[in-house]
N, C-alpha and C positions, 0 to 999 in steps of 0.2 A: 234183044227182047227186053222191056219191060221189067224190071225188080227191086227190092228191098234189100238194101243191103248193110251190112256192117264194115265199116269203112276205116272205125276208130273205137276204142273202151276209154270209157271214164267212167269210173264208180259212185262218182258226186251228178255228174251228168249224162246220164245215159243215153239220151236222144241226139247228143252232138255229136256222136256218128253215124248216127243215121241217115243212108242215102238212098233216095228214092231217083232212078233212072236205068237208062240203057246198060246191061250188061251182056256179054257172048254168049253166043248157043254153048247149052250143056254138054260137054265132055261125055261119050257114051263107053266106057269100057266093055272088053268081053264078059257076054254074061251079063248084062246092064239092059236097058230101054229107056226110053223117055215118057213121061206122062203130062198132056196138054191140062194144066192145071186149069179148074174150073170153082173151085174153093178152097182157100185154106185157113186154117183156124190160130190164133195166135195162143199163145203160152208165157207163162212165168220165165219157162228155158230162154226166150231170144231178149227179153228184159236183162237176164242173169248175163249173156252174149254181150251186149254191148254195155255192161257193169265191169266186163272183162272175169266175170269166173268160167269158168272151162273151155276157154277158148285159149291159144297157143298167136302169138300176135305175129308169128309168119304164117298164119292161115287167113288174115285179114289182105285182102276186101271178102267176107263170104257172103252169099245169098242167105239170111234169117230164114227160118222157118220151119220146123217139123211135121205140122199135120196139113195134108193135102187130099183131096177128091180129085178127080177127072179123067179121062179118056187117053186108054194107050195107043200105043201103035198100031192097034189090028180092032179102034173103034169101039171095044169093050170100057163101061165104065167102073170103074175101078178106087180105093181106096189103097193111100199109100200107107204100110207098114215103117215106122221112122227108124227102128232100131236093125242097121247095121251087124250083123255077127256071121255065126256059124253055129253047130248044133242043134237040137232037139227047143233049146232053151238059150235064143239069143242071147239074151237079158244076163246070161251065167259067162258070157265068152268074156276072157280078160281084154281083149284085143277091139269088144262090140265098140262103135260108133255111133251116137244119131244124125240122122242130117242137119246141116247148120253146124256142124262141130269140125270135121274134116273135111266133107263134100259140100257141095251147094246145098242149100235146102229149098222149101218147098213156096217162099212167097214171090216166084215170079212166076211167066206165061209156062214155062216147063222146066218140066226137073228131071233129072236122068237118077235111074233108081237101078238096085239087082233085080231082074224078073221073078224072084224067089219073094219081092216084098208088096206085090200086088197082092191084094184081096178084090173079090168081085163085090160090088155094092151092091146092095137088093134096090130093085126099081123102087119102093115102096120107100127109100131114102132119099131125098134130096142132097144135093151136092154140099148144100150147106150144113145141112145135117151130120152126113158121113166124114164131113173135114173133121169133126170136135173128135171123131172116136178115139185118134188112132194114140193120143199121149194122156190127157185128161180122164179121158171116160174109161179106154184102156185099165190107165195104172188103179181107177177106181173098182171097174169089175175083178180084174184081181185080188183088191185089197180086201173085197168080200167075199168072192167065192172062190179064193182059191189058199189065198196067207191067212184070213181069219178063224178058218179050222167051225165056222158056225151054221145051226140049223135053222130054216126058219122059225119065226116065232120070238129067235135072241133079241136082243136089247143091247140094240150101237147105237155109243156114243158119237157125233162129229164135231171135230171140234175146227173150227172158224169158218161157218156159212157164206159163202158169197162167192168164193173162187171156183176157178173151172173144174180142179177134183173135186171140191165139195159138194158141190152142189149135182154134179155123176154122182159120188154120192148117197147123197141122200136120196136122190131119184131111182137110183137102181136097188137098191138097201128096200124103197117102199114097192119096187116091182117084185122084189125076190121074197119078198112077205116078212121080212125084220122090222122090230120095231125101233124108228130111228128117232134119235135127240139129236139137237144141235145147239154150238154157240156161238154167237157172232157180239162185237161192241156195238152194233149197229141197230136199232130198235126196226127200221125198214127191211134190212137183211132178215132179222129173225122171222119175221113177218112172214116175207117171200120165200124163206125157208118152209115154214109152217103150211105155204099154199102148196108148196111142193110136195110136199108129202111127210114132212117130220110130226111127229107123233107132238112133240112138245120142243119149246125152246128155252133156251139160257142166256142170261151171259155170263159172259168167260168168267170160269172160277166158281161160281153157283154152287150152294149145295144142292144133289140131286134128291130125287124121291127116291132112290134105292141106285145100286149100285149095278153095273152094264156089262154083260159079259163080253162085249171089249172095246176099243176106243181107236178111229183110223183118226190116226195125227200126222199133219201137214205143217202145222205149227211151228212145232219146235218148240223152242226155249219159254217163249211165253205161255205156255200149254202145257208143258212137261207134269209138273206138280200135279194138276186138276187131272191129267191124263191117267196118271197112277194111281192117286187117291180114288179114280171114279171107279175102277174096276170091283168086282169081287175077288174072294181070292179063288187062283187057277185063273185069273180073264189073262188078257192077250192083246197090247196095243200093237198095232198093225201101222208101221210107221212109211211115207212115201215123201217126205221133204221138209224144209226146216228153213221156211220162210223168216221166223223172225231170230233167229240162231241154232248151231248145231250143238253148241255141250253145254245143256241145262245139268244142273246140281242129279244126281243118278238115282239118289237116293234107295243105295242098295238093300240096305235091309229091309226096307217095304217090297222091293221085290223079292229076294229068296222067303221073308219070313210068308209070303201070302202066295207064293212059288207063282208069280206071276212070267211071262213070257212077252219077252221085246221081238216083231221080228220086221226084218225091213225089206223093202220092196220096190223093186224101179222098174215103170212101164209094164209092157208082157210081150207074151209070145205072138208070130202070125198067126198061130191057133185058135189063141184066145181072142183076137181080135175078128177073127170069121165066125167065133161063136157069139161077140159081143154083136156084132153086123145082125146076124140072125135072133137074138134076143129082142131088141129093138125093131125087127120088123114083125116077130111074132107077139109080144105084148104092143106094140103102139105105142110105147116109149120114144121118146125125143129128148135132144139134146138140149138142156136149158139155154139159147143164142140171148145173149144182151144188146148184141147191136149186130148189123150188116152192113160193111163199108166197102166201097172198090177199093181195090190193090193201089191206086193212087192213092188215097186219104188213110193211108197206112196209119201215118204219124199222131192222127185224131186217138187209130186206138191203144198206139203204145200211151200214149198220155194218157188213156185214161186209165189201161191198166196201172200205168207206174201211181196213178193220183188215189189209187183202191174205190173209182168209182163204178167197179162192173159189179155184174152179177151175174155167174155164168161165162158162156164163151164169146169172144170177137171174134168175127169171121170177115173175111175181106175175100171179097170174089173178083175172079179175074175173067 
């Protein structure tokens, strides 16, 4: 079959292991299925893969890829759930996995999954659609309804517009009735942010009109600062990943003195991801896609993620 794959890491060059061709049908363990992939959506995670972070280099050649859509074994179409575990609360198992870490993952013609990590797509989704949910959009609807402890009506901060959590987002943030800021470098992004639904934009570091009962940060290091300073006090940054570094300056006493709250957040559950499915089909929300590529021209869309010229999600249909 058909796939993408991680062949080799280099952290200076990350597209030189990248290999696009024939690999073996997927290994089905007990307890497992295969899903005939029909979209799958790309991510920061397979960028970070062939940079070599979280990946074990006796796990190389692997198939890239964590979010997928398409048809299982008994003709149901289906969205794949990426996170590996056990429990109530994948997301808490010490032991959880995503695909593309241990196992194959999702960017070729099939992928072999647990039967426990199907969700039913609603006809009312597109394949290309349902690919974005399942890590981006995901880790976003969590970071708002479920770690940010807020009502609607609150005032979140986002801080760097253009990537696949952000921009989930900010779009789910203006369907759930918050009122969303955002900040990107980019005069275009902010722009496109603003169409999206954010109430107002910045850029990065901006003094605010007032301060935001809390702030999801993707960021990291170059956002830290502006992330703490924007809250009130009691707010609550809702943190999911650390693009441009993980140990920015702490700046403890701005926290306790204002008793603010750090809490951090990877992915979600299948639950939440059957309620994110049905969100989306009952407001008419959509995944913000930036481009659609076949699973051949893979390489066009890691380049353009690694170049930061997306906005929103790549999807590569198979």
């Amino acid at each position: 079959m058909f796939a993408v794959t991680a062949t080799q890491t280099d952290p200076d060059n990350p597209l030189a292991g990248l290999t696009l061709g024939e690999r073996p049908e997927p290994k089905v363990p007990d307890g497992w299925t295969t899903v005939s992939v029909r979209a799958a959506a790309l991510n920061h995670h397979d960028l970070w893969t062939l940079k070599g972070v979280g990946i074990r280099q006796d796990r190389l050649p692997i198939v890239l890829g964590c979010d997928a859509a398409g048809v299982d074994e008994d003709g149901n179409e289906v969205i794949v759930h990426s996170v590996i575990g056990t429990g109530a609360d994948e997301t808490l198992d010490p032991k959880r996995t995503l695909l593309s870490e241990m196992y194959d993952g999702t960017f070729a013609e099939r992928v072999a999954v647990p039967r426990r990590n199907l969700v039913p797509k609603p006809a009312a989704l597109s394949f290309e659609d349902a690919a974005c949910l399942p890590t981006a959009w995901l880790t976003a609807y969590r970071m708002l309804f479920d770690k940010a402890g807020l009502q609607p009506g609150s005032t979140v901060l986002v801080q760097g517009a253009g990537g696949g959590v952000a921009t989930a987002l900010i779009a789910l943030g203006r369907a759930g009735g918050y009122r969303v800021w955002a900040t990107s470098r980019s005069e275009e992004k902010r722009e496109r942010a603003r169409e999206l639904g954010a109430d107002q934009v910045f850029e990065p570091g901006a003094r605010l009109p007032e301060r935001v009962d809390a702030v999801m940060e993707t960021v990291g290091q170059a956002t830290w600062d502006h992330s703490l300073k924007s809250l009130k006090p009691g707010g609550r940054i809702v943190v999911s990943g650390a693009t441009s570094g993980a140990v920015p300056p702490a700046d403890l006493n701005r926290v306790f003195f204002l008793q603010l709250s750090v809490v951090g957040t990877t992915m979600g559950t299948r639950e939440q991801l059957g309620r994110l499915a049905v969100f989306l089909e009952q407001t008419g929300l959509r995944p913000v896609v930036d481009r659609v590529l076949p699973l051949a021209e893979a390489r066009d869309g890691f380049a353009a993620m690694e170049a930061g010229e997306i906005f929103g999600k790549v999807v590569f249909t198979v």
